[in-house]
N, C-alpha and C positions, 0 to 999 in steps of 0.2 A: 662280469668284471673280474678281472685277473689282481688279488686284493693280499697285499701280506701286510700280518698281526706281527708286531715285534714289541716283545711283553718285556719285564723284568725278568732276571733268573734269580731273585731271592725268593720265592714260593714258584710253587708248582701252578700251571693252568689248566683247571682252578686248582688253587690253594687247598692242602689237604687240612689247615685249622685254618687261624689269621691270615689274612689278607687281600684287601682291597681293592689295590688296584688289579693283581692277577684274575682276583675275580670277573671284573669288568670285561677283563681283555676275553675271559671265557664266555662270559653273556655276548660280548658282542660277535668272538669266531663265531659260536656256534649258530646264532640268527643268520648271520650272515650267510652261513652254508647252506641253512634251512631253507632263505628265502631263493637259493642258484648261482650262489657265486663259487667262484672260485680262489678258496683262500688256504692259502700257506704259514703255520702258526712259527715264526722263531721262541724258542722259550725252551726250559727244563726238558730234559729227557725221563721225566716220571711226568710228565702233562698227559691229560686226556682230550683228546680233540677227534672231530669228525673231517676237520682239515688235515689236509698234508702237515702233519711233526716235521720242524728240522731241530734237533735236540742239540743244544747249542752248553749243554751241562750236562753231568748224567743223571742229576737228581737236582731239587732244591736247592741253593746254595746256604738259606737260612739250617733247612735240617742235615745237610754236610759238614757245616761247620768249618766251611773254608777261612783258611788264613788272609787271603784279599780276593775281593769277587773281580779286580778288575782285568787281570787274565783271562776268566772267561766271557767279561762283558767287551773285550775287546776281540774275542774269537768269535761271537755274535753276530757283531759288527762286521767282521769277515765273512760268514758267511749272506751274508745280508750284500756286501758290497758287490760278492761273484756273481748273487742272482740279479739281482736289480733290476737288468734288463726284462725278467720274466713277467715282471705286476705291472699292471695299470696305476695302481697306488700302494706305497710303502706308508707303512701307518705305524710310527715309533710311540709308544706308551712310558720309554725307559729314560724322561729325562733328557740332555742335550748331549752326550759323548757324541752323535752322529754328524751332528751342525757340520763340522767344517767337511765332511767327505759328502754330504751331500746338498751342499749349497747348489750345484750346477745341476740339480735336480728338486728344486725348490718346487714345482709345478705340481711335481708326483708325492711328494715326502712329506705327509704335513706328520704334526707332532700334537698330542695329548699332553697337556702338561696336568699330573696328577695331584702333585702337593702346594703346600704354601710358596709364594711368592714374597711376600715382604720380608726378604733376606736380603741383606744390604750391599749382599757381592754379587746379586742378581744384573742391576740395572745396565753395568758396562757387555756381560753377556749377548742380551738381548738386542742391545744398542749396536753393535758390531754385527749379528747374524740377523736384522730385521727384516731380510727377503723370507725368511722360514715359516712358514705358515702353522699358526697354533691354534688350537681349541681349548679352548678353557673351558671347564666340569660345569662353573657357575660363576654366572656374574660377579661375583661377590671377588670371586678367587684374580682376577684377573685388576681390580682396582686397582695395586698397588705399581704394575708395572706396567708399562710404555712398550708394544708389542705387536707382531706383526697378526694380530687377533684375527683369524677369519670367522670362528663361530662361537657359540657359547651351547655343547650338546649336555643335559643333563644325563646324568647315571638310568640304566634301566635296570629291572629284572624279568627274567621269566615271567609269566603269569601264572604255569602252573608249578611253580617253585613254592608257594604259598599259599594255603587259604585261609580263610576266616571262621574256620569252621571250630578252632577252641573256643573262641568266645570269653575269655576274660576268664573261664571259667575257676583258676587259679586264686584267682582275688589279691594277687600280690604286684610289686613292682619291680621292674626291670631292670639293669644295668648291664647294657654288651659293649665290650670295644676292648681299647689298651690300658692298666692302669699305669697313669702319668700325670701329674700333675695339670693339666692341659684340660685332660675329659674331667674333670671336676668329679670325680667319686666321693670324695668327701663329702661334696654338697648333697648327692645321692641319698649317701646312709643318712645326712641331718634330715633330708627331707623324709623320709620314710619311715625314721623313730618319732619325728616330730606329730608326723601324721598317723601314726600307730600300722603302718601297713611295713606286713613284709617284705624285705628286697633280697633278689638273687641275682648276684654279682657274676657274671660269664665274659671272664676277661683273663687276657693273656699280660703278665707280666715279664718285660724285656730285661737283658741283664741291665744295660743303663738307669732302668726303673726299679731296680730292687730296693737301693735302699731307701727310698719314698716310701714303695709300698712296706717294707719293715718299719720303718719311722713313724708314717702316718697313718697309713692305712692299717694294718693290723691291728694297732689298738683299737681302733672303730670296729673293727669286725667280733668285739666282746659284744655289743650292744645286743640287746631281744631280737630277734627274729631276722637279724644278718648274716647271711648265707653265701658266703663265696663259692661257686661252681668250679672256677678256673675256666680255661678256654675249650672250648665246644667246636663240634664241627657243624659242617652244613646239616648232617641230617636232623640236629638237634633241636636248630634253628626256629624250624616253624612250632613245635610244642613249645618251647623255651617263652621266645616273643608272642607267639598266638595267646596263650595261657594268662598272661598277663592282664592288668587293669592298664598301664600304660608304662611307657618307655622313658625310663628318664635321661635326658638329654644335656648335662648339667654343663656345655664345655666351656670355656675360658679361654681361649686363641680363634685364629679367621680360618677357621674348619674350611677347606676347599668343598666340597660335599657334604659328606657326613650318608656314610652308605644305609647306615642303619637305619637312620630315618625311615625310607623308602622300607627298607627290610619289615619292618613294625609295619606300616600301613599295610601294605602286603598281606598283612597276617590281620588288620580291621581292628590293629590295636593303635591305640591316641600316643602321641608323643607330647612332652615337657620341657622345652630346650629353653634354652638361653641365646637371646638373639644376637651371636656371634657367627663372622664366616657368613654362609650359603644357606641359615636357618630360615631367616624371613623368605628366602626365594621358593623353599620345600615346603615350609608348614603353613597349613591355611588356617589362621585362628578361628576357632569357635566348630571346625569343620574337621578338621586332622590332627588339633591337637591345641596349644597352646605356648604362645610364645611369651616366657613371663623373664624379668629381672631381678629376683630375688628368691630367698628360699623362703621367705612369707608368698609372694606371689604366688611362686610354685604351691603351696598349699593349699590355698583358694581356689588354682586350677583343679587342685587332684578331688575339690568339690564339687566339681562339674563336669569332670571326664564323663561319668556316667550319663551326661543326657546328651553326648556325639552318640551320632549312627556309627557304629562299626561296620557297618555293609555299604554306609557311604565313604567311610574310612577307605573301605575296599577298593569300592568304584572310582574315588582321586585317584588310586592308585594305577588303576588299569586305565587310566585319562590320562595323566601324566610319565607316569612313569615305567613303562616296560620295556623290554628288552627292543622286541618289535617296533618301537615307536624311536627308541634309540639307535638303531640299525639302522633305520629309512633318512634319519637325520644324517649319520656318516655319511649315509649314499648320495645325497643332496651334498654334502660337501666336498665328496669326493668327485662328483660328477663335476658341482663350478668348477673346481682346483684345474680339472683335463679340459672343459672351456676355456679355462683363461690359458693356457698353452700357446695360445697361438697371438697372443698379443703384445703387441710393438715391449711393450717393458717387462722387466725379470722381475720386479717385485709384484705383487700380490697386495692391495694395500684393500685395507675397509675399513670402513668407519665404526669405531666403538661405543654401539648403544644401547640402551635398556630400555624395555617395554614394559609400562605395569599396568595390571589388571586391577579391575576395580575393587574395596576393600568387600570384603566378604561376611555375609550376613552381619551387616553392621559394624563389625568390630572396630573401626574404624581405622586399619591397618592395610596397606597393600603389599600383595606379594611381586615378586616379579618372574617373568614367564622368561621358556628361553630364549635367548635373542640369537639370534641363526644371522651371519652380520654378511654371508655370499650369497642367503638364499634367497 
């Protein structure tokens, strides 16, 4: 299948530190190529890929430090529009700038929608471009808006991006992601002084987020055994997370995903989250980690991380969640998408629904699995 990747140009693919969704869009070229397709990557001209590059920047746009990204996000777009005819499917990860140029190619175009949705200038959007066919990361993510939903594909990774072979041996606790208000840090350090264990903070601070993190955060970082990193790259990843007793997860907003999750199991270590967003959908209580609503909860968890399997930790992982498994889901939705081509009407329409699995080893909690809404 003749298949183009059209990423953001605010990180590189992948991302040389932060960033999520670029990352995704590199897990999935690179399977993708693996498994014999042929795939064409639009993104940064500092990207690494096994696909055909079309360098749509010359680098990064976040580490260029441009003054508007939308010149280059509309030069993308251009060259995106001259090929077109070359793919079987165009597969946009950057959001809707492309909606109205390619409405008359709704069949071939579907769209990843990456972030939050319950943004209140969303709903007129969607409502106008509702032939556009979308994916949404996780059921969770899509609740809020009314949409021409074809799938629900969860995030994957590699399999051997990761192993489980630190083993906790660290004996400390985690914190990777953005600091913001949102990821709940705060809650982090309370948990981890409270409960006497060490925590090592591997996070990137934005300028918008500075004065939070001056404000709030830095006084907490006097506390015993609080350890800011700063931001990390991939290869630090799996010592960082593997090494750990478990991942704290503390967010406070409807987390579309939440990549690190998967990242931690990956690595056979237990996650701690707060059941906001796409949590309940990723963490299997009692099994992967622990879904709790307080920072007492949280403590009572982090007294029973140690009797999860981390090599079942693992196995969720490579069940759920890999690259591989992710790949095969696009193809399954890109294939219906070129099915329904040939039928009497222009829109795409499916019905939006969730499928849940039974509660797991008692906990009396169900997760929900992906719901694939063409397959």
């Amino acid at each position: 299948m003749r298949i183009a990747q059209i990423s953001p140009l605010m990180e590189s693919v992948p991302p040389k530190l932060y960033g999520g969704t670029e990352r995704i869009v590199s897990y999935l070229t690179e399977e993708l190529v693996r498994q014999g397709h042929d795939v064409t990557l639009f993104a940064s001209g500092d990207s690494q890929t096994l696909a055909e590059l079309v360098p749509c920047s010359p680098r990064a746009l976040r580490l260029a430090r441009v003054h508007d990204p939308m010149p280059y996000n509309i030069l993308q777009l251009n060259h995106v529009l001259k090929r077109s005819d070359e793919f079987d499917i165009l597969h946009f990860h950057n959001d809707c700038l492309h909606f109205p140029f390619m409405r008359n190619s709704a069949a071939t175009a579907v769209t990843t929608l990456h972030g939050r949705l319950d943004l209140p200038d969303l709903p007129p959007l969607f409502r106008e471009f509702d032939d556009m066919p979308l994916v949404s990361i996780s059921a969770h993510q899509r609740r809020p808006l009314s949409a021409n939903w074809v799938a629900t594909v969860h995030h994957g990774l590699p399999s051997e991006l990761y192993s489980s072979s630190h083993d906790g041996q660290g004996n400390y606790l985690a914190f990777l992601g953005r600091v913001c208000p949102d990821k709940g840090l705060d809650r982090a350090i309370e948990i981890a002084h409270r409960a006497g264990y060490p925590l090592k903070i591997a996070a990137k601070v934005d300028k918008v987020d500075q004065a939070y993190f001056d404000d709030v955060i830095v006084p907490l970082l006097g506390k015993p055994n609080i350890e800011f990193i700063g931001e990390i790259g991939e290869d630090q990843k799996a010592a960082f997370l593997g090494k750990a007793k478990a991942l704290l997860f503390p967010i406070d907003w409807p987390e579309p995903f939440g990549l690190v999750m998967i990242e931690a199991m990956a690595c056979g270590t237990p996650v701690i989250a707060w059941p906001c967003g796409s949590v309940q959908e990723i963490i299997e209580p009692g099994v992967t980690g622990f879904v709790v609503d307080s920072v007492q909860d949280a403590l009572i968890a982090l007294k029973q991380v140690d009797s999860l399997s981390r090599n079942l930790v693992r196995k969720r992982f490579e069940a759920r969640f890999t690259a591989e498994l992710m790949a095969r889901n696009y193809l399954r939705v890109y294939r219906a998408l070129l099915d329904r081509r040939t039928m009497p009407t222009s829109k795409i329409k499916a019905p939006a629904s969730l499928a849940l699995i039974k509660p797991v080893n008692g906990s009396g909690k169900a997760y929900a699995s992906v719901q694939r809404d063409l397959l």
